[in-house]
N, C-alpha and C positions, 0 to 999 in steps of 0.2 A: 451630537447624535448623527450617526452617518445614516445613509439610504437603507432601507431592508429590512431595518430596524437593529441593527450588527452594533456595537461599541466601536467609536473610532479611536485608533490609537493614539496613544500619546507623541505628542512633537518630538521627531527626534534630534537630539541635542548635535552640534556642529562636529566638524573631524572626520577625518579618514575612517577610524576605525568605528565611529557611529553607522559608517554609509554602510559598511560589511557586514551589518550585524542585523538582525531584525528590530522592528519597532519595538521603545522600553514598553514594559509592562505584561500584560499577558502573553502576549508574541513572544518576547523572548525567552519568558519563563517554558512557554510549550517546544520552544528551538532547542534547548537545554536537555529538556524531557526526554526528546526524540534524539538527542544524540546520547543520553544516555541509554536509552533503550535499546537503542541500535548496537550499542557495545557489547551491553549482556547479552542481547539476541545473537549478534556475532560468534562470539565465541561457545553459545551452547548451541547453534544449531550447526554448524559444521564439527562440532566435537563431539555432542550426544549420541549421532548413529553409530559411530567407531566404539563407544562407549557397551550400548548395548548388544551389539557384535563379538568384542574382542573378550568384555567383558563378563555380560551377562549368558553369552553363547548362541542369542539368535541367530540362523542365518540372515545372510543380505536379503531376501526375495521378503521374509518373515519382518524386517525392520523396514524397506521399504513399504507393505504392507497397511502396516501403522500409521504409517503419515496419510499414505489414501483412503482410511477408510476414515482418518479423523478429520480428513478434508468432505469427506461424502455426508460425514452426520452433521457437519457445520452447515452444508448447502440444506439440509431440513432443520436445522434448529434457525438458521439465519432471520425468519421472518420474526418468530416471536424474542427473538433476543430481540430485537430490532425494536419491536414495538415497547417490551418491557423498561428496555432502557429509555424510551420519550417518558416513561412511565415515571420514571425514579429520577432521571435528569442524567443529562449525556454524563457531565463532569462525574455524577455518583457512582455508575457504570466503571469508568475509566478508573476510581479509583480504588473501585470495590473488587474491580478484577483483578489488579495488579496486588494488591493484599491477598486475595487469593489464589495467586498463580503460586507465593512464594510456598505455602505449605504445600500445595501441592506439586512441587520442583524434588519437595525434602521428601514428602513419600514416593517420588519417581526413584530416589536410591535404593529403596527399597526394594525396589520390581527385580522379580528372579525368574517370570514366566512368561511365556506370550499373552495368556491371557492376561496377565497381569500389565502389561506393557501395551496392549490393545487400548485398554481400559483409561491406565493414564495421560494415555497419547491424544487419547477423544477427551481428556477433561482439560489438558494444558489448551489443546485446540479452539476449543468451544472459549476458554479464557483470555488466549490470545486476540483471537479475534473479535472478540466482545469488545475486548479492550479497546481496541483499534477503533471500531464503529464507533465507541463512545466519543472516544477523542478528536474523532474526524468531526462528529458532528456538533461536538462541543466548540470547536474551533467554524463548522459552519452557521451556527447561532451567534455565538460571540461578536465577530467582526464581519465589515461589510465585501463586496464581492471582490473588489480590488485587492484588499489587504488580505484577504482568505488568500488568494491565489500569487500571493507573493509568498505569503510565509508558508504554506505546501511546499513551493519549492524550491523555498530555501534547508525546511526540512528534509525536502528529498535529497537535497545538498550534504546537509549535516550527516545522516542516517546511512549515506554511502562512506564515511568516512568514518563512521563510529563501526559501521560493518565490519570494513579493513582492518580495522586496533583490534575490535574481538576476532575476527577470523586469525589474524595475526599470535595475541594471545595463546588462543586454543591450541596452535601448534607445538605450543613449547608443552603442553598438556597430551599432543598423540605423541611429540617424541620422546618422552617416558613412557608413556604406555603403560600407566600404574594403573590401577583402580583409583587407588587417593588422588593421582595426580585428574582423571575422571571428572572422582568424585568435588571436586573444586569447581568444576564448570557450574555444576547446578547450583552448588553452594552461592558464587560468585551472582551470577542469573537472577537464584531468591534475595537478594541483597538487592541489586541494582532492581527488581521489580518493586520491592517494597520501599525503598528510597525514590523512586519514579511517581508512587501512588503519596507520598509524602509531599514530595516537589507539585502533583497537582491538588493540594489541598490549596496551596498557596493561591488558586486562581477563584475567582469571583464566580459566585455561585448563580445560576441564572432559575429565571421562574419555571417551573415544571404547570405545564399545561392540562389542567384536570380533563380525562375525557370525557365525550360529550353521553348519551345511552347509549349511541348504536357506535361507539368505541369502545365500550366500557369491555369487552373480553380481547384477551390476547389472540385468540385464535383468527378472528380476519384479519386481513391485511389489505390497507388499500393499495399501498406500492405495487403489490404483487399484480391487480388489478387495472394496475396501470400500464397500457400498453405500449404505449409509445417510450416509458422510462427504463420498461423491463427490456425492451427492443436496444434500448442507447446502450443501457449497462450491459449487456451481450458485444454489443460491437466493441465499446471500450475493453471489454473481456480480453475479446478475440486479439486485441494488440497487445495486450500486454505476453503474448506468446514470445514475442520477442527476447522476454530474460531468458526464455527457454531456449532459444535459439542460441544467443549467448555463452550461459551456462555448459550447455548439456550438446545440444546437435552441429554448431561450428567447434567444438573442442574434437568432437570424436569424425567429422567432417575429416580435418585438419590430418589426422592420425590416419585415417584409413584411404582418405580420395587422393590427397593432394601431396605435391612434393616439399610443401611446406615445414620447417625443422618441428618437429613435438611442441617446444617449448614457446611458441607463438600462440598455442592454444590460451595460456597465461599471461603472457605480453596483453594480446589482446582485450581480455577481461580487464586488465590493470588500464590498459588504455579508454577503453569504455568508461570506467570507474571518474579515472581525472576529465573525462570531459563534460559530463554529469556532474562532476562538484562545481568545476568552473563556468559553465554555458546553462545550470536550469535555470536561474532566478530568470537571466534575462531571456528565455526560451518561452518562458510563462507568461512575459508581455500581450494582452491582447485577450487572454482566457479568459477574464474574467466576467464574459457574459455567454450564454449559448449557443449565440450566431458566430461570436469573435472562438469559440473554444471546439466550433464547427469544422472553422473551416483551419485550425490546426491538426484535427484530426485526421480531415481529408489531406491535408500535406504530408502527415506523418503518417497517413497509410500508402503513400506515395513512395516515401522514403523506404518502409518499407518493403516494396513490392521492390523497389531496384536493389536495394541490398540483399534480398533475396537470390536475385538474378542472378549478378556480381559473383556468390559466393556458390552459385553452379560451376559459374564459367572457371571459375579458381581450381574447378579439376582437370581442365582442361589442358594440352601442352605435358611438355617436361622443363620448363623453366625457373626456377626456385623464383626467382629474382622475378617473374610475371606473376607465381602464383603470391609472394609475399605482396606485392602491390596491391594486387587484385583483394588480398583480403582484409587489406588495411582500408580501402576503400569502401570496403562494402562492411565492417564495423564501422568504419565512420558516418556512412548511410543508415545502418542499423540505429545509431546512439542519435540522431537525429531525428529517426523517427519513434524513437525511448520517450527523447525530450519535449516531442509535440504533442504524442500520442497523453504521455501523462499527463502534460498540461491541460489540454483537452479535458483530462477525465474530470479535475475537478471543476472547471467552468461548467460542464453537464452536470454531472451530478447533482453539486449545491447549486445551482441558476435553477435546474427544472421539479428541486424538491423543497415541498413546504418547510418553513423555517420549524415551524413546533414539530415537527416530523421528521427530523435530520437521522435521528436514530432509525426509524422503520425503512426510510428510503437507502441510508445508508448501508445497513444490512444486507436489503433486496438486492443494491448496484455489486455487492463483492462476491455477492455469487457468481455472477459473469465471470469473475478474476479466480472465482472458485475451482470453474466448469474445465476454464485452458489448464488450471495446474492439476488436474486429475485428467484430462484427455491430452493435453498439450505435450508431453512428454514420449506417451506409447505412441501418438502418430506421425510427430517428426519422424520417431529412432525406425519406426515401422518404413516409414517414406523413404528414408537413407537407404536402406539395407535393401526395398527392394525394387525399387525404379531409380534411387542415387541422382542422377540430375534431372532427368525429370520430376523428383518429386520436388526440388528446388521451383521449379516453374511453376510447378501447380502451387506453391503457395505466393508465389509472384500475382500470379492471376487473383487467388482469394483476398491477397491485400489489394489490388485491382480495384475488385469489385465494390471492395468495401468503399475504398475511394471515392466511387461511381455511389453508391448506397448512403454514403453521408449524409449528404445535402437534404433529401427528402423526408430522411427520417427524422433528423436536426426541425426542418421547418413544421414537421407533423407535431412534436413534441413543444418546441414553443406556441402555437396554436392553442393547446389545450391548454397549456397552462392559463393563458389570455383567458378563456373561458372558465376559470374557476376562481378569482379574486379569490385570494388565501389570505388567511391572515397571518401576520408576522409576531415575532415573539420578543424578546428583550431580557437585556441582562435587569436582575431587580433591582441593582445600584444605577443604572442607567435608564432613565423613564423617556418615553416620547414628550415631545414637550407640550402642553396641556391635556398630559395624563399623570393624575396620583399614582407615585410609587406604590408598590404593594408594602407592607410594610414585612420589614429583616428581626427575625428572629435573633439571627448569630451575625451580628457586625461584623465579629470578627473572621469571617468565612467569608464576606462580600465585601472583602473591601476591595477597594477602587480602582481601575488599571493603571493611574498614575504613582498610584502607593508603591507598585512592587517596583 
């Protein structure tokens, strides 16, 4: 039994290829999970907008739409999923979504109207990310703080590479440009989601914590009330802009400021990509406590703030050959401060939320992550187009600040915590030692991490 009350993993066996891999047992079955997930994801979400565009007939403005308003109903539904899921048990969640994402992928081929596409687009939404909360805090119960924060980013590992196979995939699907050829994506998606909820039945079912009276309705939320946590999951938010940055305002940077050739817009994504598979495990060294996953933040809004800079100064001149330095530079700054910033997030998150609570707090923290991808997009492109290098600066300064902002808010939030002895939770195959197991209905649902 490890610290926190978390399952320690099983010994892992000698060899090269053991060290590469995550700990046997539930860790690697969830490493598996997450790369298969990351496939189907891949490939339907870079294919499905061209889908209902080319397809269905909406415009661009009409399908981007879709995605923002099902990111806006997730930031009001996030609390009570959050809590429903402590409710029913993270792993339940995780797999109750994923069986229902897939029917509802097959009635997505259906969709012939916007309203009808609104509609489905808020219910895959609400499933996706459910799913996720579950799984996050299934894996934050599970294992202790160390091992959580290995296997996240070894998953963030996996997950960028299972990205590439489906994004990859999907293309051979826009350069047909069939409908059937389309209609495969989701087909494919529904398959890999219900084969994913099958793969986590395989993992040990842990106690669900009845609540007390004054838990007993879904409609409060403590998380929410929490302000020092609601505070941290903002700030971690606020980095995670970065993928934006990434994705969306150095691609179109590249094309309209700089003398840089088009197609380094792509280099560089790919570049970002490989150093994220190779550098997070070891980036993630040191997260695993609040104080250690503090002060990664503060470095990675550091990182930030200068690849910011960098990728002003990248307009500057007429030299290809300065600007192509300059901006390999400042993604290399960029993906350094991906890899600290993310690390960070889970040492905060799971260190400053109670264990029986992984669902409600987890919920609460992705709204932060919620907030930057429905603002985070309009006030980069807004910033380029109309102060162009200064508005590079001015986000120089707000990762600045953040930096500057860390440390107090970090030491405010461990503080409270001190002051509320929480209690911890446990898998039901794994008992604290002189405490009675609870007794296991279904053996065969809790079996044992050394089993798998």
């Amino acid at each position: 039994m490890t610290e926190g009350g978390g399952s320690a993993p099983a010994q892992k066996p000698e060899g090269r290829l053991s060290r590469l891999l995550p700990d046997p047992g539930p860790p690697r079955v969830l490493a598996l999970s997450t790369a298969l997930y990351g496939t189907g994801f891949g490939f339907f979400s870079s294919g499905t907008p061209i889908y209902f565009h080319r397809i269905v007939g909406l415009s661009v403005s009409q399908v981007g739409l879709g995605v923002t308003l099902a990111a806006v109903v997730w930031m009001l539904a996030a609390p009570v999923v959050g809590r429903f899921t402590d409710r029913i048990g993270t792993r339940e969640m995780a797999v109750l979504t994923g069986f229902l994402q897939a029917p509802l992928l097959l009635i997505a081929t259906k969709v012939t109207s916007f309203s009808g596409y609104i509609a489905i687009m808020i219910l895959l939404g609400i499933a996706e990310r459910a799913g996720a909360v579950g799984k996050m805090a299934y894996i934050g119960q599970l294992l202790d703080s160390e091992a959580r924060v290995r296997l996240f980013a070894y998953n963030r590992s996996v997950i960028n590479i299972g990205m590439t196979v489906g994004v990859a995939l999907s293309g051979l699907a826009i350069a047909q440009d069939t409908k059937t050829a389309y209609l495969w994506l989701f087909y494919g998606f529904a398959a890999v989601s219900a084969a994913n909820s099958t793969l986590m039945l395989l993992l040990p079912r842990l106690q669900v914590k009845k609540p007390s009276r004054g838990e007993s309705s879904l409609r409060g939320n403590k998380a929410l009330r929490d302000r020092p946590f609601v505070l941290i999951s903002f700030l971690c938010g606020l980095t995670a802009v970065c993928d934006t940055i990434l994705t969306l305002a150095l691609p179109l940077w590249i094309v309209a400021q700089t003398e840089a050739p088009r197609p380094m817009a792509a280099w560089l994504i790919g570049l970002n990509t490989v150093l994220v598979v190779l550098f997070q495990v070891r980036a993630s060294k040191g997260a695993d406590t609040p104080e250690g996953a503090g002060h990664k933040l503060r470095h990675g809004s550091i990182a930030l703030a200068l690849s910011c800079a960098v990728i002003g100064v990248s307009a500057l001149g007429d030299s290809i050959s300065l600007a192509l330095t300059l901006l390999i530079v400042a993604t290399m700054l960029l993906t350094v401060g991906e890899l600290l910033t993310s690390s960070a997030q889970w040492g905060l998150q799971y260190g400053l939320s109670p264990r029986h609570s992984q669902g409600e707090y987890g919920a609460v923290f992705s709204i932060g992550y919620t907030v930057q991808s429905v603002i985070g997009p309009v006030a980069l492109t807004a910033l380029m187009e109309s102060v162009e290098i200064a508005g590079w600066l001015l986000m120089t300064l707000i990762f600045a600040a953040l930096a500057v902002g860390t440390a107090p808010a970090v030491r405010w939030a461990v503080a409270t915590r001190r002051q509320e002895g929480e209690e911890q939770e446990e898998p039901i195959d794994a008992p604290m030692p002189g405490r009675r197991a609870e007794p296991v209905i279904d053996t065969e649902e809790s079996v044992r991490a050394d089993q798998l």
